[in-house]
C-alpha positions as CSV (number, residue, x, y, z in Angstrom):
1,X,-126.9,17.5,47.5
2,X,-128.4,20.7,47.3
3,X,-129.1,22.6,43.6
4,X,-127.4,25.3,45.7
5,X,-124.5,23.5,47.1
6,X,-124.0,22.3,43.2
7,X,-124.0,25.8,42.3
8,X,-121.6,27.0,45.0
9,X,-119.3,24.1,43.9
10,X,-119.1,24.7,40.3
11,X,-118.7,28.3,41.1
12,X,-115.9,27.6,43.3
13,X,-114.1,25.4,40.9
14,X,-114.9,27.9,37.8
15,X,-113.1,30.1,40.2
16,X,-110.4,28.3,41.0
17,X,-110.0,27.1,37.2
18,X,-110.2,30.6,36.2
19,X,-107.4,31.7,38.6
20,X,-105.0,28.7,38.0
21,X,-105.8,29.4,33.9
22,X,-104.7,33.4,34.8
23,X,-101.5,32.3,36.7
24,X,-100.2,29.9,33.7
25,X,-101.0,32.7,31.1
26,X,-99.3,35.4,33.4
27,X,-96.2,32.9,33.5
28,X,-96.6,32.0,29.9
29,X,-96.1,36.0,29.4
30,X,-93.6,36.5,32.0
31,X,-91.8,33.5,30.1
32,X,-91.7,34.8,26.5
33,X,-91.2,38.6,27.6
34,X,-87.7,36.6,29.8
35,X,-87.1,34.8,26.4
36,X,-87.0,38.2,24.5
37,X,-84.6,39.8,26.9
38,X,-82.8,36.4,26.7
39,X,-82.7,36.7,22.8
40,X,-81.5,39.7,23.2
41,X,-78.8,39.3,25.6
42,X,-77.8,36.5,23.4
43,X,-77.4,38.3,20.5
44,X,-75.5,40.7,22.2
45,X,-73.1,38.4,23.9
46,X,-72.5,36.6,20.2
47,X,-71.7,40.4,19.3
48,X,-69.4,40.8,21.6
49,X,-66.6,38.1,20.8
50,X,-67.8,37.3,17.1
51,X,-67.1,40.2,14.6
52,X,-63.9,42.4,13.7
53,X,-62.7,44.4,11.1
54,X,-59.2,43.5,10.9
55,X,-56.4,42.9,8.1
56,X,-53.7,39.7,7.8
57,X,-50.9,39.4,5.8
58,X,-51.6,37.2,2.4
59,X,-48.8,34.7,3.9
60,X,-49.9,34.1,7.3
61,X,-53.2,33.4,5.5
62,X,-52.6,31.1,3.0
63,X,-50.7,28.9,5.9
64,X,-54.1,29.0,8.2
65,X,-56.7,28.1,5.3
66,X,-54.1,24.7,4.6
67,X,-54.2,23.8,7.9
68,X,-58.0,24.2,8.6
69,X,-57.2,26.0,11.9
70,X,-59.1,28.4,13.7
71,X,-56.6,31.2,13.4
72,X,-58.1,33.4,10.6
73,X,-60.2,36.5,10.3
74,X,-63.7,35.5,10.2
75,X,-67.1,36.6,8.9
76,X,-70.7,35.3,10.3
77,X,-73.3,34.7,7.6
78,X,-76.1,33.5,10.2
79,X,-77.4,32.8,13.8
80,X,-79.5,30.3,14.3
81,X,-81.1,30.1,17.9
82,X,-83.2,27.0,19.5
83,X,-84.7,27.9,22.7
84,X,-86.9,25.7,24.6
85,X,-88.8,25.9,27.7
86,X,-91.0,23.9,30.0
87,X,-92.7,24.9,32.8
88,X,-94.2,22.2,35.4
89,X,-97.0,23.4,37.9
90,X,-99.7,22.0,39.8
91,X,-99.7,18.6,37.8
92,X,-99.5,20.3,34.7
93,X,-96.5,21.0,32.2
94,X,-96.4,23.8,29.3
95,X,-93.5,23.6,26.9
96,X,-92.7,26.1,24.2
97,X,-90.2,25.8,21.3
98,X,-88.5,28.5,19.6
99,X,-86.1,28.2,16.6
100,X,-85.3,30.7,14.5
101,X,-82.2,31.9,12.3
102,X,-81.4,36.0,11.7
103,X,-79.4,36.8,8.5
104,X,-77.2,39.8,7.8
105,X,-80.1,41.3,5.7
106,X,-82.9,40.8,8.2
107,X,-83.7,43.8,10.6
108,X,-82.5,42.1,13.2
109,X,-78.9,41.7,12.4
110,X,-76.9,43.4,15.1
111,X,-73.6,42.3,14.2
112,X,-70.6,44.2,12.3
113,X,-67.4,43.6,11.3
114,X,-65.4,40.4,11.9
115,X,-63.3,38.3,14.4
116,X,-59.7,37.4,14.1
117,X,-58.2,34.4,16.4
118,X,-54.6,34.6,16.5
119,X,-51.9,32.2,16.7
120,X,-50.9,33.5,20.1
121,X,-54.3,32.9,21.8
122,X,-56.2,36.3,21.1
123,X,-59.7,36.9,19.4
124,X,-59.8,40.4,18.7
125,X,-63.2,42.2,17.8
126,X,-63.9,45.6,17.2
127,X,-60.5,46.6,18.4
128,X,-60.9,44.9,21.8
129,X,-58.8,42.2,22.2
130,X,-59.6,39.1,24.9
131,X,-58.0,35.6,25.3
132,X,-58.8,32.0,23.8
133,X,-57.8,28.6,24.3
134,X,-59.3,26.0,21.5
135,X,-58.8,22.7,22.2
136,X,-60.0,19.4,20.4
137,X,-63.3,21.2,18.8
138,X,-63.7,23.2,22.2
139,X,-63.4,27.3,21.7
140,X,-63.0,28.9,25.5
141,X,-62.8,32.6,25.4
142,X,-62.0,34.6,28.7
143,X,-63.0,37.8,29.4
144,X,-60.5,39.9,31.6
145,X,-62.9,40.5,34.5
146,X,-65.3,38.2,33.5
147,X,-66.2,34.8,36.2
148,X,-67.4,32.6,33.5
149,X,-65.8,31.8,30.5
150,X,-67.6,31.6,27.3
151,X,-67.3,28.1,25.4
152,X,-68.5,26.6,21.8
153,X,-67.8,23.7,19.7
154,X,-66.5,24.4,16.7
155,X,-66.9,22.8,13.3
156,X,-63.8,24.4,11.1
157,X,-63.4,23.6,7.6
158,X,-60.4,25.8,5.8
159,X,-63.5,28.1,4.2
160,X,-66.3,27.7,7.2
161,X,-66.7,27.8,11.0
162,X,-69.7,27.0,13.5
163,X,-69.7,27.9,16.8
164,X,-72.4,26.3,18.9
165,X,-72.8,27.4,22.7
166,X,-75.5,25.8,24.8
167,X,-77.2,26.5,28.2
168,X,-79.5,25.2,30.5
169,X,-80.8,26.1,33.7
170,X,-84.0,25.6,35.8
171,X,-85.6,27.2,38.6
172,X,-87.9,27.1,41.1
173,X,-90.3,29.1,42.7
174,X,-93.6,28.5,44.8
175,X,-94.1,25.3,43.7
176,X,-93.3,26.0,39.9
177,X,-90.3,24.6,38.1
178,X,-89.5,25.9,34.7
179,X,-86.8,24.3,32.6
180,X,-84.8,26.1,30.1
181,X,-82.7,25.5,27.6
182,X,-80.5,27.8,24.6
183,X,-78.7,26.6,22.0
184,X,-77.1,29.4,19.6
185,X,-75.0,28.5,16.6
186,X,-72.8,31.1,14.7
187,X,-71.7,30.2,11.2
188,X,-69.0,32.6,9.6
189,X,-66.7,32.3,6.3
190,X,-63.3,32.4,6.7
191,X,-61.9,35.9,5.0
């Protein structure tokens, strides 16, 4: 073989290389700027059924905390979040792993107030009021208007609850198949 067909070929591959190397770093971006919003979205949707600023009478109180139920007012004290994702293309697989936890003193903290579960099925937050089954460990929450329901497992203690919800999904495009998966957990103290 030609010095110049050697050339051509390395050129060709470098080229090739150097285009492949460009796609995975444009999905690698595409992927964390989509895990941001996700975060974000996230956050929000935890905002948006956990916190509530809301009285209960010293009785009806004292009954719950015995009992260990999840009827209560409710404050969070921290999110955790574990996100991981995997994206498989051309032979090749990229995973990323992202945990973190936010805090009510970090900057990040979006949440206010707290979230009441009555005994008649209703979590009310920030004055808006939606419905709840909890079953076993299993917390479903239904949105009037909403398709999907919203459900965690619960861990409740007469002073402390966890809420973990978890998602995956994967899709495909043009040959490229990323896997994702969220796990959020909520911990609140019972007020």
């Amino acid at each position: 073989m030609s010095k110049f067909h050697n050339s051509f070929l390395y050129y060709s591959f470098s080229k090739i290389y150097d285009d492949y190397i460009g796609i995975i770093i444009y999905n690698c971006e595409t992927i964390k700027i989509e895990i941001k919003m996700k975060k974000l979205l996230y956050t929000l949707f935890a905002a948006s059924i956990i916190f509530t600023s809301c009285e209960k009478e010293e009785e009806e109180q004292d009954q719950e905390v015995s009992s260990a139920s999840i009827v209560g007012v409710w404050s969070a004290t921290s999110m955790n979040f574990e996100i991981s994702t995997s994206i498989e293309m051309g032979g090749f697989t990229l995973e990323e792993d992202t945990n973190y936890t936010v805090l009510p003193t970090d900057d990040e903290w979006d949440l206010e107030g707290d979230l009441e579960f009555t005994a008649d099925g209703k979590a009310i937050e920030n004055g808006d009021t939606v419905s709840y089954t909890y079953v076993g460990n299993e917390l479903t929450i239904y949105e009037e208007g909403e398709e999907e329901e919203q459900v965690y497992q619960c861990t409740v203690t007469s002073t402390n609850l966890e809420m973990v919800s978890e998602e995956s999904m994967v899709e495909e495009e043009d040959g490229i198949i990323m896997n994702t998966s969220y796990k959020v957990t909520i911990n609140a103290v019972r007020q």
